[in-house]
N, CA and C of each residue as an Amber inpcrd file, in Angstrom:
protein
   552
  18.6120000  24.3250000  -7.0110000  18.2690000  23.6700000  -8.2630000
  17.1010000  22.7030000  -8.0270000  16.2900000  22.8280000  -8.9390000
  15.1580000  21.7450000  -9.0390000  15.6710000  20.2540000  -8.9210000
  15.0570000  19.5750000  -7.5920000  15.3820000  18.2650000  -7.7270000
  14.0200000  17.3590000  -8.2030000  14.1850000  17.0220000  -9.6030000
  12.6250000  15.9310000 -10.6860000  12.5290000  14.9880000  -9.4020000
  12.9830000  14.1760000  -8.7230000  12.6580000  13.1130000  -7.9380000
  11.8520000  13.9150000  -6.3250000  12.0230000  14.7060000  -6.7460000
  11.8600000  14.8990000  -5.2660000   9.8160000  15.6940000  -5.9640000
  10.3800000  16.1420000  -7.0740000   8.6080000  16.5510000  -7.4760000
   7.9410000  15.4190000  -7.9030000   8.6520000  14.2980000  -8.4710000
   7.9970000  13.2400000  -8.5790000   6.9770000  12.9400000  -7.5420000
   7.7150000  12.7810000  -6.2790000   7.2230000  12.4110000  -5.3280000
   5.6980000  13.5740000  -4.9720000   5.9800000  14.8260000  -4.6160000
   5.0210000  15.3370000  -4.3610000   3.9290000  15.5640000  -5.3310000
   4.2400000  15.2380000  -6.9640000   3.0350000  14.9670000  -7.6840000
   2.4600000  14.2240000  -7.3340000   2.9000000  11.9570000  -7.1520000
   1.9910000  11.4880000  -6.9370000   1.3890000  11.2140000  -5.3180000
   2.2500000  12.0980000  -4.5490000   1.3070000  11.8770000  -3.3590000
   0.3310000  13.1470000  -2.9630000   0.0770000  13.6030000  -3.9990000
  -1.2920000  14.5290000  -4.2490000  -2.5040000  14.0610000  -4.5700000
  -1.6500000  12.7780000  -5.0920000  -2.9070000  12.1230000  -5.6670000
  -2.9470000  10.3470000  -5.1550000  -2.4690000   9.7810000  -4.1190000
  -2.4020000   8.4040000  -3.8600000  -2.0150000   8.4610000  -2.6570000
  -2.8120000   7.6610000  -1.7890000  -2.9220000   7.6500000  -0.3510000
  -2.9560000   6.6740000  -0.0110000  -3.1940000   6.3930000   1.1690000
  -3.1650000   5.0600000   2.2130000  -4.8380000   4.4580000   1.3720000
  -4.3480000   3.3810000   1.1840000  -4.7760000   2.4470000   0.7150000
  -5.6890000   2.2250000  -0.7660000  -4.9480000   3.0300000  -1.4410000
  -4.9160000   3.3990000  -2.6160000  -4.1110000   1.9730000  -3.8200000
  -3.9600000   2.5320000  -5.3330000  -3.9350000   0.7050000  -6.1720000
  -2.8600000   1.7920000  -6.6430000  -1.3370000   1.6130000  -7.0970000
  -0.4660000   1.9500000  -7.4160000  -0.0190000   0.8910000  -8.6580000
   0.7190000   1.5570000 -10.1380000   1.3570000   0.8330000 -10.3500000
   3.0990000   0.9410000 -10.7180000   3.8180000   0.5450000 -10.7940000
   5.5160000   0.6990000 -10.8450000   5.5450000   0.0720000 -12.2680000
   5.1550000   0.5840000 -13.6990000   5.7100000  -0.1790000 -14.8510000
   6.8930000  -0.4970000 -15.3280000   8.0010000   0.1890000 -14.8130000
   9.5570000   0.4130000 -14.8000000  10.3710000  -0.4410000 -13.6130000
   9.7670000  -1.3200000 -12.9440000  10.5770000  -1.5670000 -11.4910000
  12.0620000  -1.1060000 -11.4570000  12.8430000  -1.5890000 -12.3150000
  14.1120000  -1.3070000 -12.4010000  14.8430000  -1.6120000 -10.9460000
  15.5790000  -0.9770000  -9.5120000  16.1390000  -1.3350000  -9.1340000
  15.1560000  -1.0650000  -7.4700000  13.6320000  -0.9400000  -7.6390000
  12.8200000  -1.0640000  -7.2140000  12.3910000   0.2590000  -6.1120000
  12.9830000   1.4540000  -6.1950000  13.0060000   2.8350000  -5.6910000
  11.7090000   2.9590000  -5.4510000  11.0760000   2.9180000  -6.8250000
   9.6640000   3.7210000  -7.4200000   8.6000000   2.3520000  -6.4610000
   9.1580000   1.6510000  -6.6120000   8.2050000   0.2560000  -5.8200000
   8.3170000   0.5240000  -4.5950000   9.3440000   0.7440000  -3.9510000
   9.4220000   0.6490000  -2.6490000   8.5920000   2.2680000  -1.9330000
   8.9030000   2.8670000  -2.9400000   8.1130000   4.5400000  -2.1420000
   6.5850000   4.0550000  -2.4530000   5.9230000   3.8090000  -3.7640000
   4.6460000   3.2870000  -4.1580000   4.0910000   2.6160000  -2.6970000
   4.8020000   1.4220000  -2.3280000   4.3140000   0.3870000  -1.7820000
   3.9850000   1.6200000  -0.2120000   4.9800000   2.1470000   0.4430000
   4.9380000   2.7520000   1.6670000   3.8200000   4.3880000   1.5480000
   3.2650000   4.5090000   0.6150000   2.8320000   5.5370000   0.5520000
   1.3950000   4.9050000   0.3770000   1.0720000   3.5230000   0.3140000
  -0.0410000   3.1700000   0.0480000  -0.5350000   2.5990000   1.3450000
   0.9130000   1.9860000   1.7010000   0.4780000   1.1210000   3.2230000
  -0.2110000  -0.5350000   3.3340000  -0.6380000  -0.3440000   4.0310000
  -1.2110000  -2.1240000   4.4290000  -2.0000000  -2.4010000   3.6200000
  -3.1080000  -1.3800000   3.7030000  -4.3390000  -1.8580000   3.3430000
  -4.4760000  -1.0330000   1.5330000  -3.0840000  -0.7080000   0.9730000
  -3.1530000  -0.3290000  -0.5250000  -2.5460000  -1.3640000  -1.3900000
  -2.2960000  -1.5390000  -2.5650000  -1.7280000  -2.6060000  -3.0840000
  -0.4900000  -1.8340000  -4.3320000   0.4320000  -2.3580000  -4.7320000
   1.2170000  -1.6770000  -5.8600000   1.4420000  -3.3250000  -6.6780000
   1.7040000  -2.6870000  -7.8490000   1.7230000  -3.7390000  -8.9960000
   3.0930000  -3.0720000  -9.5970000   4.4640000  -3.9370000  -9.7490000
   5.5570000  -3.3960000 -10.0410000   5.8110000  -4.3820000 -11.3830000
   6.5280000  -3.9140000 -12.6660000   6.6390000  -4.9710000 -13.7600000
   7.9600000  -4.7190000 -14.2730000   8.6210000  -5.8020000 -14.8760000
  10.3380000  -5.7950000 -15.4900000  10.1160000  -6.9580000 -15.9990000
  10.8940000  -6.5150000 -17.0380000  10.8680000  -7.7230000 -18.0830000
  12.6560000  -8.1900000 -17.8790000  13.3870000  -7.7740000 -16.7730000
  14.5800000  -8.8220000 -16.4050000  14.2750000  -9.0980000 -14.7120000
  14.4720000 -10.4550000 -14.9310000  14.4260000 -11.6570000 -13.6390000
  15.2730000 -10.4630000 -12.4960000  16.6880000 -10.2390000 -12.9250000
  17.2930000  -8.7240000 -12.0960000  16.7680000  -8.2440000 -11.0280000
  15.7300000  -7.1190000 -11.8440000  15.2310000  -6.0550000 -11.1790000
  13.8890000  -6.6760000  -9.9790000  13.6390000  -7.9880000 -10.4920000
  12.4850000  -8.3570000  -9.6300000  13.4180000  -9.0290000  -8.1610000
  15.1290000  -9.3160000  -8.5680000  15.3130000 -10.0820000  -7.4760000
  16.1510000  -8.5500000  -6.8170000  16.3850000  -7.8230000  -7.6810000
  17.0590000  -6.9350000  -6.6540000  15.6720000  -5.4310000  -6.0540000
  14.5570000  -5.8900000  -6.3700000  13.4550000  -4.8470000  -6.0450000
  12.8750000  -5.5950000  -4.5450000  12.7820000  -7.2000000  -5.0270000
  12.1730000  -7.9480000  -3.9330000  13.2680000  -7.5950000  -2.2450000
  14.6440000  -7.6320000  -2.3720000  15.3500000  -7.3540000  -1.6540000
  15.1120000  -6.0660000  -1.2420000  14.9230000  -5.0190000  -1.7140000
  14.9590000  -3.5820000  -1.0050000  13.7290000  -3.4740000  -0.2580000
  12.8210000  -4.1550000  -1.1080000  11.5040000  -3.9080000  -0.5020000
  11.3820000  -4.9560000   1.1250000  12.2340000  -6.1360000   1.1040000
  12.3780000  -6.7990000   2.5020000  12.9710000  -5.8800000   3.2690000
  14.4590000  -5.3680000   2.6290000  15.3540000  -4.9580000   3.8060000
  14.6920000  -3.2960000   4.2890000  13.9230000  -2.8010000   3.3680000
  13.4440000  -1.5410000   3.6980000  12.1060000  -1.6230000   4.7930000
  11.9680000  -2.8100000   4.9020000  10.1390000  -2.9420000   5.8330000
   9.0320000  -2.6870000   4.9150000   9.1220000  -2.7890000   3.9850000
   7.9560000  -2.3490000   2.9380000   6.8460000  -3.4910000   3.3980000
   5.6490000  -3.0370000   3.9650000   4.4730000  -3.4470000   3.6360000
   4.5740000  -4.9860000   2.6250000   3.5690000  -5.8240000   2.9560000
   3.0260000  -7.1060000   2.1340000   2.5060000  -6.9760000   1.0180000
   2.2970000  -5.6830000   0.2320000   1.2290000  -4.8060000  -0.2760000
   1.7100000  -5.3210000  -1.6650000   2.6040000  -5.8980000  -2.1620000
   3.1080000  -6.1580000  -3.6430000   2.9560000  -6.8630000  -4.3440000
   2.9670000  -7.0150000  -5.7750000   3.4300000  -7.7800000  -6.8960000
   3.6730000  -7.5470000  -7.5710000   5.1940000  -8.6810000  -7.6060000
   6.0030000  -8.0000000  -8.3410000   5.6660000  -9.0120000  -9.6540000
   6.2290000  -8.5390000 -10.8140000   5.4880000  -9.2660000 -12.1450000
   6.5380000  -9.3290000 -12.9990000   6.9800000 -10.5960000 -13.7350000
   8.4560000 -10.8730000 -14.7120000   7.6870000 -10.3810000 -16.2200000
   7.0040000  -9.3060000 -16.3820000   6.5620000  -9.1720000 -17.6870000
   7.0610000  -7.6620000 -17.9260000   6.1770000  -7.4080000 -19.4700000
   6.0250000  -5.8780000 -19.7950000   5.0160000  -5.7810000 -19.9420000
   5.0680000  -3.7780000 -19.3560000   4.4510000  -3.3710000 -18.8450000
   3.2770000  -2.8350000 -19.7160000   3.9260000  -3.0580000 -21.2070000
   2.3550000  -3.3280000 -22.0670000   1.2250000  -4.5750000 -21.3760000
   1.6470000  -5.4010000 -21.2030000   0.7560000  -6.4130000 -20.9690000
  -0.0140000  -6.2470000 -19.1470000  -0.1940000  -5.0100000 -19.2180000
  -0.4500000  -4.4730000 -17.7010000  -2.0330000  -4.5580000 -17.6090000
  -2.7540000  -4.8320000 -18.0200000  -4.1030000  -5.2140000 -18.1180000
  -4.2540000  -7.0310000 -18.3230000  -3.1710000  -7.5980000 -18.6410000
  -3.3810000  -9.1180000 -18.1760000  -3.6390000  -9.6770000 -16.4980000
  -2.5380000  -8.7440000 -15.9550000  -2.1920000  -9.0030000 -14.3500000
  -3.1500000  -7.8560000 -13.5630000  -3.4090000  -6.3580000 -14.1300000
  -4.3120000  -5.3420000 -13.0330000  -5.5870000  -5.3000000 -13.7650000
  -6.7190000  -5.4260000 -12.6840000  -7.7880000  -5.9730000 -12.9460000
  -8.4850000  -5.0220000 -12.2900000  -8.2880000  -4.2500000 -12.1720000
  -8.8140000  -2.6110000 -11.4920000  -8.3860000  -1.3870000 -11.5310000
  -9.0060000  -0.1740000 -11.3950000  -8.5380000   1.0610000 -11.3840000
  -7.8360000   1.1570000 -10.9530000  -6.8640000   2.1990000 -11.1810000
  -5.6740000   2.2960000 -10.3960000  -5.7910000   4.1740000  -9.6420000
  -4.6440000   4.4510000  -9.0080000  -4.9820000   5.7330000  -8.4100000
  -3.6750000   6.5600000  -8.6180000  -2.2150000   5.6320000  -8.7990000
  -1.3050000   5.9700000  -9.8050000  -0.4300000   4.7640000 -10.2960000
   0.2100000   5.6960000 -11.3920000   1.5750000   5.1560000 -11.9920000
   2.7570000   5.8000000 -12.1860000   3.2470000   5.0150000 -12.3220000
   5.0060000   5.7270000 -12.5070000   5.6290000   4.9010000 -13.7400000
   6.3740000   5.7450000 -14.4020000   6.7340000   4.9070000 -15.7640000
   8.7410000   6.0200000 -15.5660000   9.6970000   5.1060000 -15.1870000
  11.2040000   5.6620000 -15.0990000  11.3360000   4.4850000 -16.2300000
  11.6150000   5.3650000 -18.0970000  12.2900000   5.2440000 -19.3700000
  13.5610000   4.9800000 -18.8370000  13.8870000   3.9560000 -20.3140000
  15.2420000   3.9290000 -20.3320000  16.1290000   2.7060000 -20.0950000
  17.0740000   2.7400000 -19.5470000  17.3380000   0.6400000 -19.0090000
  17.7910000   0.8160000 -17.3090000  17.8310000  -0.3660000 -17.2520000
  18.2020000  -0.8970000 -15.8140000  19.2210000  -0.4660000 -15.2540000
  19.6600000   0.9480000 -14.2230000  20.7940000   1.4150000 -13.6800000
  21.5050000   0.4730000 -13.1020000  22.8560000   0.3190000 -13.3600000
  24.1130000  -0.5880000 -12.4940000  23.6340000  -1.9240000 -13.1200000
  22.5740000  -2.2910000 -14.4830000  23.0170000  -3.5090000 -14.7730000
  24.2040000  -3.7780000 -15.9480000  24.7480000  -2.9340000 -16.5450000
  25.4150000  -2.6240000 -17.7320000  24.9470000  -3.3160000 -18.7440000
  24.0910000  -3.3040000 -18.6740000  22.9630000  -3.7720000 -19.9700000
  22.3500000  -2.4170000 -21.2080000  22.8180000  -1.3650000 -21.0760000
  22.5860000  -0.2340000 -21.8520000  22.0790000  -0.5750000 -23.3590000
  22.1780000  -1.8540000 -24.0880000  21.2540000  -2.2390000 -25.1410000
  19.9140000  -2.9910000 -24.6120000  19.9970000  -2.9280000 -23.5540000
  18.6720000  -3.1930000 -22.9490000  17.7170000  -2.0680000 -22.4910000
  17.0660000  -1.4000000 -22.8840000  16.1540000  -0.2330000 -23.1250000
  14.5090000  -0.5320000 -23.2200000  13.9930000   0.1810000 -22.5920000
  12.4560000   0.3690000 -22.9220000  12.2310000   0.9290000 -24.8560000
  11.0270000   0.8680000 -25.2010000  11.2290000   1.3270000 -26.4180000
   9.6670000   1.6020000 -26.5610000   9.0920000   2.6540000 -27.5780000
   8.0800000   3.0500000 -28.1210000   7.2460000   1.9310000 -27.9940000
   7.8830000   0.8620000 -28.7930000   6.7880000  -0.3520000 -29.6980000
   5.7770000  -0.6420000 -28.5010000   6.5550000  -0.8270000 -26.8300000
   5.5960000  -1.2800000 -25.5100000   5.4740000  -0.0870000 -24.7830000
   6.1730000   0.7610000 -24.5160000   5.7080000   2.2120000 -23.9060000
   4.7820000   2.7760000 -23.9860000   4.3480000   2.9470000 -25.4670000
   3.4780000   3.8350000 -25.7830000   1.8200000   3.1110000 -24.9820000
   1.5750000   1.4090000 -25.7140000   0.4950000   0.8260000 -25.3760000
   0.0920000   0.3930000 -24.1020000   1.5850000   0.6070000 -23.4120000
   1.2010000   0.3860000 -22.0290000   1.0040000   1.8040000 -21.2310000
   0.9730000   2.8880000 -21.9120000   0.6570000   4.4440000 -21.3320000
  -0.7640000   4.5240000 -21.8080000  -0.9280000   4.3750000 -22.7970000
  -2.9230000   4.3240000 -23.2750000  -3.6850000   3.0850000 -22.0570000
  -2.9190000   2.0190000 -21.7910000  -4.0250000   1.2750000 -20.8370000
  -3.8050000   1.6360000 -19.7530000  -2.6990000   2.6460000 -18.7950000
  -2.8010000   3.0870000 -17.9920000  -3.3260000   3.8430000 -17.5730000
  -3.7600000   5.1160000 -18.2940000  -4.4500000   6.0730000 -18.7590000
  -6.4660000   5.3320000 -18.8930000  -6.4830000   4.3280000 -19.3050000
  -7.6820000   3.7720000 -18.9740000  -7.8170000   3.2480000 -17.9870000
  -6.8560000   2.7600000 -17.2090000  -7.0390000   1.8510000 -15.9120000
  -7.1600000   3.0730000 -14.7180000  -6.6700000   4.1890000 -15.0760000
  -6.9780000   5.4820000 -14.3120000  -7.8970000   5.5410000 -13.9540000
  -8.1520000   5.6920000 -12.4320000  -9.4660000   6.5050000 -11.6260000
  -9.6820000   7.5090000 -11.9710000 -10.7560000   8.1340000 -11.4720000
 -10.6180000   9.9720000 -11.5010000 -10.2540000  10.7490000 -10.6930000
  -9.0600000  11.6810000 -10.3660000  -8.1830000  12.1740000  -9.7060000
  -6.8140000  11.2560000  -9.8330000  -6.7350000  10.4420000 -10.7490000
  -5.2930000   9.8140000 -10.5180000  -4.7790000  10.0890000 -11.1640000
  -3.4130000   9.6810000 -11.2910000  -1.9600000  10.2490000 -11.8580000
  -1.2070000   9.3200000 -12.3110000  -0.7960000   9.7190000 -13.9190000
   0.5630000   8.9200000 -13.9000000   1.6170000   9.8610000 -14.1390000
   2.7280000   9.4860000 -14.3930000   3.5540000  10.2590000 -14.4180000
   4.9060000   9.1550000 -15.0740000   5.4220000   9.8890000 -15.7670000
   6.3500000   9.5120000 -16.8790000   7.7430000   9.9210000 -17.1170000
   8.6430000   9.3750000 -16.8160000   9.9190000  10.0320000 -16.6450000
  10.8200000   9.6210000 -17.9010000  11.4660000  10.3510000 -18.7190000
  11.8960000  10.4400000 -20.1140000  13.4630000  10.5460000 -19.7580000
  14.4570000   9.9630000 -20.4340000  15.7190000   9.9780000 -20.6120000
  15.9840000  10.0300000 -21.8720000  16.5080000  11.1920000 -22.5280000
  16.7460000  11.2280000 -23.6720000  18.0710000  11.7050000 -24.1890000
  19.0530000  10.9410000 -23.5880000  20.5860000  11.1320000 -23.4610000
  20.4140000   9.6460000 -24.7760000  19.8490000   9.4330000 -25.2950000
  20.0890000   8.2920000 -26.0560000  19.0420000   8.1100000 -27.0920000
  19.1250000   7.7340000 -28.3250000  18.3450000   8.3860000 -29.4240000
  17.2080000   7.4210000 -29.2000000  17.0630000   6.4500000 -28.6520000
  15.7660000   5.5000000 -28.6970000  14.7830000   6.7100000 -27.3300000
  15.7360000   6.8040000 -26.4600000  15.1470000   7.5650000 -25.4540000
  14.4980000   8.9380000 -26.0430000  15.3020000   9.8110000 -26.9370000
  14.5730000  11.2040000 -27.4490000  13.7220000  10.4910000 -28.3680000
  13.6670000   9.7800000 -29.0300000  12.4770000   9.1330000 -29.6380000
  10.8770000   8.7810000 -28.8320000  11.5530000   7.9060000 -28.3550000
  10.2210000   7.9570000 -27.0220000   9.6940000   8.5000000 -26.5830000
  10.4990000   9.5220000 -26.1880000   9.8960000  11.2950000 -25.3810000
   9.3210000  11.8820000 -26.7560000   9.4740000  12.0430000 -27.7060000
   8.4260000  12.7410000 -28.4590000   7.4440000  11.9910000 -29.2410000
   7.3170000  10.6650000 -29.3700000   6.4190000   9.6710000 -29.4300000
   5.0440000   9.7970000 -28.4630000   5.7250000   9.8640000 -27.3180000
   4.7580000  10.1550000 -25.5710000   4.2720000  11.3370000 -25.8070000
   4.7910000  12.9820000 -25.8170000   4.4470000  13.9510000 -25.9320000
   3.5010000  14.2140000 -27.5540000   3.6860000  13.6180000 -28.5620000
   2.8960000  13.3550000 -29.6250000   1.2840000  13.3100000 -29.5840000
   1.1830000  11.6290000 -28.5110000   0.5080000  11.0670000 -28.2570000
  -0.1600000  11.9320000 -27.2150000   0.2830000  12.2360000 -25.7630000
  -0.3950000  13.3450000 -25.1840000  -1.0270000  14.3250000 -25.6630000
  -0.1910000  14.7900000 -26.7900000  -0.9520000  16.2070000 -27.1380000
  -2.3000000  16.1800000 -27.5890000  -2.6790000  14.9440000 -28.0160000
  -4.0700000  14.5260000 -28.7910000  -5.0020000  14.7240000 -27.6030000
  -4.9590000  14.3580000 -26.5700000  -6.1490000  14.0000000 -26.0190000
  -6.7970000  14.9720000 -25.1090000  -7.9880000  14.9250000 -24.8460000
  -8.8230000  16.3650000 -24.6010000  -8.3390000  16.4110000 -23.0080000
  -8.2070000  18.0930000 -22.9450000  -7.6770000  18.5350000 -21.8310000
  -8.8460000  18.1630000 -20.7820000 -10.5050000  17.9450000 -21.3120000
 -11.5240000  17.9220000 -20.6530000 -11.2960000  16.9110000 -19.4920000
 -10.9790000  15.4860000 -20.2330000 -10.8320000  14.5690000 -19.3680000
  -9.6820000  14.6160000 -18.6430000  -8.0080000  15.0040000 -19.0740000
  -6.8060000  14.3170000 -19.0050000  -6.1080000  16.1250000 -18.9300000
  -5.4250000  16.2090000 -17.7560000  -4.6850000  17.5780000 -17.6810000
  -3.2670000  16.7920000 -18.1910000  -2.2550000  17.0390000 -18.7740000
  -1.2980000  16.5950000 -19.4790000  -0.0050000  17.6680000 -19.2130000
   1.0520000  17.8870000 -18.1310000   2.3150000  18.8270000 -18.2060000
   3.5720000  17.8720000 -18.3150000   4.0660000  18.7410000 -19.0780000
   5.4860000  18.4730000 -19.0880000   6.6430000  19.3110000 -18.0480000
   7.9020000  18.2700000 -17.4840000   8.2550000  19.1110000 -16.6880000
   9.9050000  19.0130000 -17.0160000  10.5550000  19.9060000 -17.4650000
  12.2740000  19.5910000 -17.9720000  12.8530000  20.5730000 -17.3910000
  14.2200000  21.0330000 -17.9610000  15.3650000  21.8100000 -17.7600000
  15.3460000  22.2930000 -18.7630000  14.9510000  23.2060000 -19.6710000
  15.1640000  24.0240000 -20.4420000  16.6780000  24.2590000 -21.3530000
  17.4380000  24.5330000 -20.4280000  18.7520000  24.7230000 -21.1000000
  19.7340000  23.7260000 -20.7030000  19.0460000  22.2810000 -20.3460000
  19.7970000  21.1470000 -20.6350000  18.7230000  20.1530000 -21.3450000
  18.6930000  20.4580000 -22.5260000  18.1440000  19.1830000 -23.2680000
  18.5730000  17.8770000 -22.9120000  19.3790000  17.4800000 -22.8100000
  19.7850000  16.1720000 -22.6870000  19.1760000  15.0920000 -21.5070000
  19.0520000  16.2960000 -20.8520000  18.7490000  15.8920000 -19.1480000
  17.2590000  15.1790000 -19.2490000  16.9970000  14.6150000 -17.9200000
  15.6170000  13.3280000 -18.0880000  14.6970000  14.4750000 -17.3960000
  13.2210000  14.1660000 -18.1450000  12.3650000  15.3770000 -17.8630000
  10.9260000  14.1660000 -17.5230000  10.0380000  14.8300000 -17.3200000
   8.7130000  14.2740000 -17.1920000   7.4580000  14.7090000 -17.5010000
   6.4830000  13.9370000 -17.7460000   5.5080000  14.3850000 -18.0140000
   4.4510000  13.8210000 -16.5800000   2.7590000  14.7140000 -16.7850000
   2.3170000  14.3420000 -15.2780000   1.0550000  14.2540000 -16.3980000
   0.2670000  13.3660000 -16.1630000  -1.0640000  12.9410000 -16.9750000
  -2.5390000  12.7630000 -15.5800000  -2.9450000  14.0520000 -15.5450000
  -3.7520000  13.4000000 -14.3270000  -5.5490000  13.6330000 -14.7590000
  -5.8060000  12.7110000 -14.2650000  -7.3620000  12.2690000 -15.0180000
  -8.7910000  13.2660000 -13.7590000  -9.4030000  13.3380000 -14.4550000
 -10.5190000  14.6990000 -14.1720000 -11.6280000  13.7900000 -13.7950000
């Protein structure tokens, strides 16, 4: 069976290398930060964002106890406001929808209103050859909302600049799928 995390991975390290500008808009329980940060190395930088105090104290911990590189910052905002704090191209992103696993906070959710505007400035903060990539949970109606809000919005924009796939399970709708946005 197709494991999404495991293609996650080999999408964006097709495209982000040692010492490359990463960003983590989702930190959540800091996975996506901690692979970002080690795939970039010393001399790359990652920019990780959460809008709960949480995920920054339980991301900062994995990233100590794992050896992760100096390479971080971590940021108490959202990840719309991702052009206040990154001040340069980037080479990828990662966006994991949805809320904070193991905080039982489940009315705590990402939502369209900041998703969407923080996927258009990522998409500008994009180098050429970089990647973001977008992971959708739509076991929950704000979540299938989002996912076709995102895919909406993708579909507009010219294949010239922006290659745009979607990647799911077919005969499990429910299940979390992704999209890969990589710039030309």
């Amino acid at each position: 069976m197709i494991d999404l995390l495991q293609l996650h991975k080999y999408f964006i390290l097709s495209h982000l290398k040692e010492g490359g500008i990463a960003v983590d808009f989702t930190m959540g329980n800091g996975n996506d930060t901690l692979f970002l940060s080690k795939a970039v190395g010393e001399s790359g930088h990652v920019y990780a964002f959460d809008i709960q105090e949480r995920a920054l104290e339980v991301t900062r911990k994995r990233l100590e106890e794992d050896g992760a590189p100096q390479n971080y910052t971590l940021i108490h905002a959202s990840h719309h406001r991702v052009k206040e704090f990154v001040k340069c191209s980037i080479n990828a992103g990662m966006f994991n929808l949805g809320y904070l696993p193991g905080s039982g906070k489940k009315e705590l959710y990402t939502k369209r209103e900041t998703t969407l505007p923080a996927i258009k400035d990522a998409l500008e903060l994009l180098a050429p050859d970089g990647i973001l990539l977008v992971a959708v949970y739509p076991g929950h109606e704000e979540g299938r909302l989002e996912g076709e809000t995102i895919k909406e919005y993708f579909s507009t924009l010219s294949r010239f600049s922006v290659c745009v796939s979607e990647f799911r399970i077919i005969n499990s709708p429910a299940s979390p799928y992704f999209f890969i946005a990589e710039k030309k």
